[in-house]
C-alpha positions as CSV (number, residue, x, y, z in Angstrom):
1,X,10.6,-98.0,49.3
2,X,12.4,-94.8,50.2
3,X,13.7,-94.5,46.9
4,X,9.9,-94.6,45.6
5,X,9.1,-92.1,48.0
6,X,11.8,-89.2,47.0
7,X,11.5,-90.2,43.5
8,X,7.4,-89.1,44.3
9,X,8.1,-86.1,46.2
10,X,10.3,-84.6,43.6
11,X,8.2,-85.3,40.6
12,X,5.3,-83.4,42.9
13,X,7.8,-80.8,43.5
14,X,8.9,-80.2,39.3
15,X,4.9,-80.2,38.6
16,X,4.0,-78.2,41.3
17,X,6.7,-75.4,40.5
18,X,5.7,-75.9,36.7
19,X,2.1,-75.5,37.4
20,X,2.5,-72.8,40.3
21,X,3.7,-69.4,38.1
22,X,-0.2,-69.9,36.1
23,X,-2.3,-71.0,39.2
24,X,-1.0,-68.1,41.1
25,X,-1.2,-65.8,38.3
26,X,-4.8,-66.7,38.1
27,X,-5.4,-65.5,41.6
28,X,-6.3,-68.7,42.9
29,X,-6.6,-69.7,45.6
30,X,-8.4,-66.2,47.1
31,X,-10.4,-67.4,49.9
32,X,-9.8,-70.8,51.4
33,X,-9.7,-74.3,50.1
34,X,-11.8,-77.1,52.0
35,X,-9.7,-80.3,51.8
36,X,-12.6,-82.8,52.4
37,X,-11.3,-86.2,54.5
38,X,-14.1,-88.8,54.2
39,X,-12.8,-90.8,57.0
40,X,-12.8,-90.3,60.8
41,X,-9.5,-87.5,62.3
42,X,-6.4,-89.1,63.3
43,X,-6.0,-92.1,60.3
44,X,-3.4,-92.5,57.8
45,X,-6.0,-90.0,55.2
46,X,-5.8,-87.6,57.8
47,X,-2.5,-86.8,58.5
48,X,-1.8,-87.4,54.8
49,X,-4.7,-84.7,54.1
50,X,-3.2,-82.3,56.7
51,X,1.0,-82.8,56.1
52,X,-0.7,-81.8,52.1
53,X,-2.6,-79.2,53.3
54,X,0.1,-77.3,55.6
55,X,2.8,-77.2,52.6
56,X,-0.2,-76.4,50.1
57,X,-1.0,-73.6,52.3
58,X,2.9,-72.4,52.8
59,X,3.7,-72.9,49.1
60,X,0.7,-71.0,47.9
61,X,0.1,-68.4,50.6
62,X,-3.6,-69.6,50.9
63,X,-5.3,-71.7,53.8
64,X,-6.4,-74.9,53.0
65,X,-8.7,-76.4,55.7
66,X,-8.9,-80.2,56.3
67,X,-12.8,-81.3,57.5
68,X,-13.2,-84.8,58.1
69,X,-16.8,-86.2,56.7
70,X,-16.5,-89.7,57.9
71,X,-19.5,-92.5,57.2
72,X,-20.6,-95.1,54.6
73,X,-17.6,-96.5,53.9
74,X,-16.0,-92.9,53.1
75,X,-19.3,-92.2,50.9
76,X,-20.8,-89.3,52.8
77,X,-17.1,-87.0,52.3
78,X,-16.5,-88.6,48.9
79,X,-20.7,-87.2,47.6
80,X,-20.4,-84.4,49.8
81,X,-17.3,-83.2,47.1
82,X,-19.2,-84.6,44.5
83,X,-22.3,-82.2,45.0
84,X,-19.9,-79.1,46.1
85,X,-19.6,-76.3,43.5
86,X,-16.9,-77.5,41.1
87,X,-14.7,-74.3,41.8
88,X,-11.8,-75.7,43.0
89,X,-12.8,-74.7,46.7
90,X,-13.4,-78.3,47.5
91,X,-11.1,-80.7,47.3
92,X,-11.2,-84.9,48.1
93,X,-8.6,-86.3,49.6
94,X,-9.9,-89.8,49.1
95,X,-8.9,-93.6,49.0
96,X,-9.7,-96.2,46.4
97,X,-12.5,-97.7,49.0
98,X,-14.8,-94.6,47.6
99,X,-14.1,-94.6,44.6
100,X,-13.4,-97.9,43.6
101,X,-14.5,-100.7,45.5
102,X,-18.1,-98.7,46.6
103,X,-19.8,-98.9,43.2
104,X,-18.6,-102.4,43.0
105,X,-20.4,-103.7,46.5
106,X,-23.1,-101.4,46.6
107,X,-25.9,-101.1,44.3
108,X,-25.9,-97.5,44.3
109,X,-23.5,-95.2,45.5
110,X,-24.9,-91.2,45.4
111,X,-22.3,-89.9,43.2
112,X,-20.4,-91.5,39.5
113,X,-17.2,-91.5,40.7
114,X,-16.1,-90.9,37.0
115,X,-18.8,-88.2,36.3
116,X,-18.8,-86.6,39.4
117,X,-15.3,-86.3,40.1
118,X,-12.0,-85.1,38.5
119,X,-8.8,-86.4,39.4
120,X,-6.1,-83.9,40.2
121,X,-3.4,-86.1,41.3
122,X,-1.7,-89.4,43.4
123,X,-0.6,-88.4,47.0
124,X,0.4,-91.6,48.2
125,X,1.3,-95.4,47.1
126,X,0.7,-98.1,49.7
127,X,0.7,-101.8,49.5
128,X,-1.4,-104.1,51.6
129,X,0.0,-106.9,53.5
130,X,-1.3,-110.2,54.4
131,X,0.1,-111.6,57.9
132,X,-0.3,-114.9,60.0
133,X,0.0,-115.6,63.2
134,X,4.0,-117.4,63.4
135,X,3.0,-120.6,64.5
136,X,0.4,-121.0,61.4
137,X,1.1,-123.2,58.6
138,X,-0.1,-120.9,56.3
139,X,2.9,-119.9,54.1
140,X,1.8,-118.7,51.1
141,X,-1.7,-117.4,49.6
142,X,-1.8,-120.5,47.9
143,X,-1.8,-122.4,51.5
144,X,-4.6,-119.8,52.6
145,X,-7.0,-120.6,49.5
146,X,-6.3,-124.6,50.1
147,X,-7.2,-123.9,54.1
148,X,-10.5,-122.1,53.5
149,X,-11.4,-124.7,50.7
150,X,-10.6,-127.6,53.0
151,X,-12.6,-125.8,55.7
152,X,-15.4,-123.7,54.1
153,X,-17.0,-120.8,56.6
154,X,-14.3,-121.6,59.0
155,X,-11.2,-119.1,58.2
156,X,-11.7,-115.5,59.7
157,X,-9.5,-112.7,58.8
158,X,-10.0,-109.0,59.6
């Protein structure tokens, strides 16, 4: 996983330095940069959003603000970017929840995520985990499925 990490961190580093000389020689950023968090202050999106932000702000001599828009299942931050001037001046540090999984459980979200947004780049990689309790006999995923079959209604997760 380290590896992975490193691996991430330098190919961010070659683009960033490859894409640097033309951004700055375009002037931009000349006021400050919004970096839009559409979850609550103090979660993983957060300090992800503001460890970014500080080294955006050191490598580019420009100060990029993190606001935290929290609601909706990280709809509110996600439309608020959505309806902001596309200028560069507002940026979404999002998660897949927003972008992904909203339009599929709701039946209308307030913004396309594929209209109304324009990807700029990956941050982060994560992978989920699914834990038990030691003593459970559930071992697998498999042995989850067969335990809420045998006992539909009955197996809680969270």
């Amino acid at each position: 996983m380290k590896y992975r990490a490193v691996v991430a961190a330098m190919m961010a580093g070659v683009l960033g330095m490859a894409a640097g000389g033309a951004v700055l020689a375009s002037g931009y950023p000349s006021k400050p940069v919004r970096v839009i968090v559409p979850y609550v202050a103090g979660g993983a999106a957060d300090i992800t959003a503001r460890v970014i932000a500080q080294k955006l702000s050191v490598s580019m001599g420009a100060t990029f603000v993190v606001e935290n828009k929290p609601g909706a299942n990280g709809m509110i931050g996600t439309d608020f970017v959505a309806k902001a001037a596309p200028d560069g001046y507002t940026l979404l540090l999002d998660a897949s929840g927003p972008l992904v999984v909203n339009p599929s459980l709701y039946k209308k979200t307030p913004y396309d995520p594929v209209a109304d947004l324009a990807p700029i780049s990956q941050i982060t990689s994560y992978q989920y985990v699914l834990v038990v309790p030691q003593q459970s006999p559930i071992r697998s995923v498999d042995d989850l499925i067969a335990a809420a079959r045998a006992k539909p209604g009955q197996v809680s997760y969270g």
